[in-house]
N, C-alpha and C positions, 0 to 999 in steps of 0.2 A: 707508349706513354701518351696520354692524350692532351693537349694544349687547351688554356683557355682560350673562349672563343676572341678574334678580332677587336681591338680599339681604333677607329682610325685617328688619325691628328692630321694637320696639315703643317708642314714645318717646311721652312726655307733649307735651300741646298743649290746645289750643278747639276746641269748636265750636260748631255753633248747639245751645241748648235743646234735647230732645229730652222728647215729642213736637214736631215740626216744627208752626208754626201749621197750624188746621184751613181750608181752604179759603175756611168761613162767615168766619172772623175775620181772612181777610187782605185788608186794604183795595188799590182800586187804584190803581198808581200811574201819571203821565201825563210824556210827555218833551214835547219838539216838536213831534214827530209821530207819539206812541204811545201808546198805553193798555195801561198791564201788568196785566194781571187773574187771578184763578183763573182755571181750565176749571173747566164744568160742562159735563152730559151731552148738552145740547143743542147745543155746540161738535163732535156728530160731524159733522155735513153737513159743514162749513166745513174742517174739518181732514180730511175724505174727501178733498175737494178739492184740498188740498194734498198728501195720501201718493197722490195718482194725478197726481201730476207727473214724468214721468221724470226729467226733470234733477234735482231733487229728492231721488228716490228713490235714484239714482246712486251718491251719497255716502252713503246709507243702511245699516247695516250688513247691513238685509234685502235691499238690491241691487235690487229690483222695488217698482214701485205695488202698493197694496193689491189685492186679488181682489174686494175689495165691501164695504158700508158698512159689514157686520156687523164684516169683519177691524180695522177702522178704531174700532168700539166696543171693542172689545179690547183694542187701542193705548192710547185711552181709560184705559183702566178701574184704571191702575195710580194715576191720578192723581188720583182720583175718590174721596169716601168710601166706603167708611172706612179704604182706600189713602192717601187725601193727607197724614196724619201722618207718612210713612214719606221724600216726595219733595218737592221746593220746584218743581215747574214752574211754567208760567206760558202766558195765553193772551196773544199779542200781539197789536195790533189796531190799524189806524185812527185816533187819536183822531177826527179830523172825523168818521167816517159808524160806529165800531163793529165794521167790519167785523176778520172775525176773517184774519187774513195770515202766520201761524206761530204755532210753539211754540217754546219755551226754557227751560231752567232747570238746576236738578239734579235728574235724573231716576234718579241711581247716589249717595247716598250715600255706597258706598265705592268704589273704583270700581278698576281693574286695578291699581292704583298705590297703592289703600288710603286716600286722601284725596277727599272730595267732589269728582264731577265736573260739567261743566256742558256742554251740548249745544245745539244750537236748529238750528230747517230753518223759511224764510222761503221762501214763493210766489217763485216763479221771476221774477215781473211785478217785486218789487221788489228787484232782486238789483242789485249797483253802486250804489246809490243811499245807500248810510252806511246801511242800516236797519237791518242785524246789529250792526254796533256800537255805535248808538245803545241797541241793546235791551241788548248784554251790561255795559254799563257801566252803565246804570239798574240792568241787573237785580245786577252784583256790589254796587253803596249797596243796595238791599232783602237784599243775603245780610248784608252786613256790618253792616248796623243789627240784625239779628236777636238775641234775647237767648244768650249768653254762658255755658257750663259748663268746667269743664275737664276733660278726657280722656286716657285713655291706651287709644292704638289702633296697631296692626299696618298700618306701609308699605315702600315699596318705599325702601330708602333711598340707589337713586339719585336719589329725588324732596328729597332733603335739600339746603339752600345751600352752598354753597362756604365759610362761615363758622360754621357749627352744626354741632355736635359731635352723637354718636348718642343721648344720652338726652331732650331737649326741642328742638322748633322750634317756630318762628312758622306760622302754621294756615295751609294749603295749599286752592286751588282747583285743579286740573286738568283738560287738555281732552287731544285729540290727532286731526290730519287724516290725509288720508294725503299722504305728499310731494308728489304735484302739484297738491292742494287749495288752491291759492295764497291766491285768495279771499278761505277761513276763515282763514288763519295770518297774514293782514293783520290781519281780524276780530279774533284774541284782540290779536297785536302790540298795534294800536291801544287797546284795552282795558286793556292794561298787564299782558299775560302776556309770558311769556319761555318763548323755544324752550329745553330742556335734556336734551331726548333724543332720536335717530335709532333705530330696530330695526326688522326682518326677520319678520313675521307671517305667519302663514294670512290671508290674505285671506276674511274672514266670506262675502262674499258669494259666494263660490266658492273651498273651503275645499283645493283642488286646486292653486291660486297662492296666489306669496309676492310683499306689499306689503312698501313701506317706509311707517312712521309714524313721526307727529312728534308729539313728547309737550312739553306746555307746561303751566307752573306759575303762580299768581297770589299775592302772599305776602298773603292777605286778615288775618292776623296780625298785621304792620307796620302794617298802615292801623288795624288797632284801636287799637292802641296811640298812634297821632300824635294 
C-alpha cells in the first residue's frame, strides 16, 4: 500500500537531555539473559563478526557483510567518543559469559520521520529465541528513564496519533522493516509499538528496486507521564 507523500509540522514535545549521557557514564543494564552496555573500541572483533553474517547483513540497509575489520571500525566509530553524545546505542551481550551478540539502540536521533529512531541486528545463532525483544523493551526503560527537556522539532505529521492535534504531541520512538521482515515487526509489536504506516521506497540496498516498508511508532510520551 503506498502512503501519501510527507507533511512536515513542527510541534512542541520531549526528549531526552541533550548532550545524550557519555558512554563513561552510562551504567549497564542486566535482563534475564542480557547485559546492556556501552560499545567501546574493543567491541570491533565481536561486532566484525556479526556485520559478516549474511542473514544479518540482508536486512541491512548496506545489503552486504562488511569487506574487513577496518569497514566494521567505522561502523564503530559513530558510536564511540567523542560521537557517543550525539546517539544512545548499546552493546548487547551474554549476561552469563559477556560475550558481545548484537547492537541496538538509537543510532538516528532524527530519523526519516523526524522522531528518534531505534534499530538493533542480533547474531543469526540467537534469532527465535525472544532475544530482540527482551533487549528492545529493556532498552525503551533505559530511553524513557533518561533525563527530560522540552522541544520543539520538525516531523513527519503522519507520525502524529489519531487524537492530537498539529501543534503538541506525546514524544515518539520510531522503527520501520521492510514488509516481509515479519520477525522484526513481531519484535517491536511485542515491545509495544504500533504499525501506522505502509510506503513504496528505493530499496537502499539496490536503489534500482522499489520495497514496501512499514513504519511503527512507540508513544515513549504516555509512559512518562503514567
Amino acid at each position: 500500500m503506498a502512503a501519501s507523500k510527507p507533511k512536515w509540522v513542527t510541534i512542541k514535545t520531549t526528549l531526552p537531555e541533550r548532550p545524550l549521557p557519555l558512554n563513561s557514564s552510562r551504567s549497564p543494564v542486566t535482563t534475564d539473559r542480557l547485559l546492556i552496555r556501552a560499545l567501546v573500541a574493543e567491541d570491533a572483533p565481536s561486532l566484525h563478526i556479526l556485520r559478516t553474517q549474511p542473514e544479518v547483513m540482508a536486512n541491512n540497509p548496506q545489503g552486504r557483510p562488511d569487506k574487513d575489520l577496518e569497514e566494521t571500525q567505522r561502523k564503530l566509530s559513530p558510536f564511540l567518543p567523542p560521537n557517543d553524545e550525539k546517539t544512545y546505542n548499546c552493546a548487547i551481550c551474554l549476561k552469563e559469559t559477556g560475550e558481545l551478540i548484537g547492537i541496538g539502540g538509537c543510532h538516528q536521533p532524527a530519523s526519516l520521520f523526524g522522531w528518534p529512531a531505534i534499530g538493533y541486528m542480533i547474531r543469526k545463532e540467537f534469532w527465535g529465541q525472544g532475544v530482540a525483544t527482551e533487549f528492545v523493551k529493556a532498552w525503551l526503560d533505559m530511553w524513557c528513564k533518561l533525563p527530560r527537556a522540552e522541544a520543539e522539532i520538525e516531523i513527519d505529521r503522519r507520525t502524529l496519533l489519531p487524537d492530537e492535534g498539529e501543534e503538541s504531541s506525546p514524544e515518539l520512538v520510531t522503527s520501520f522493516t521492510l514488509v516481509d521482515n515479519l520477525a522484526s515487526q513481531r519484535v517491536l509489536e511485542k515491545a509495544g509499538f504500533e504499525r501506522f504506516l505502509a510506503w513504496e521506497d528505493a530499496d537502499l540496498r539496490n536503489p534500482d528496486l522499489q520495497v514496501t516498508l512499514i513504519g511503527y511508532r512507540y508513544v515513549s510520551g504516555r509512559r512518562l507521564r503514567n
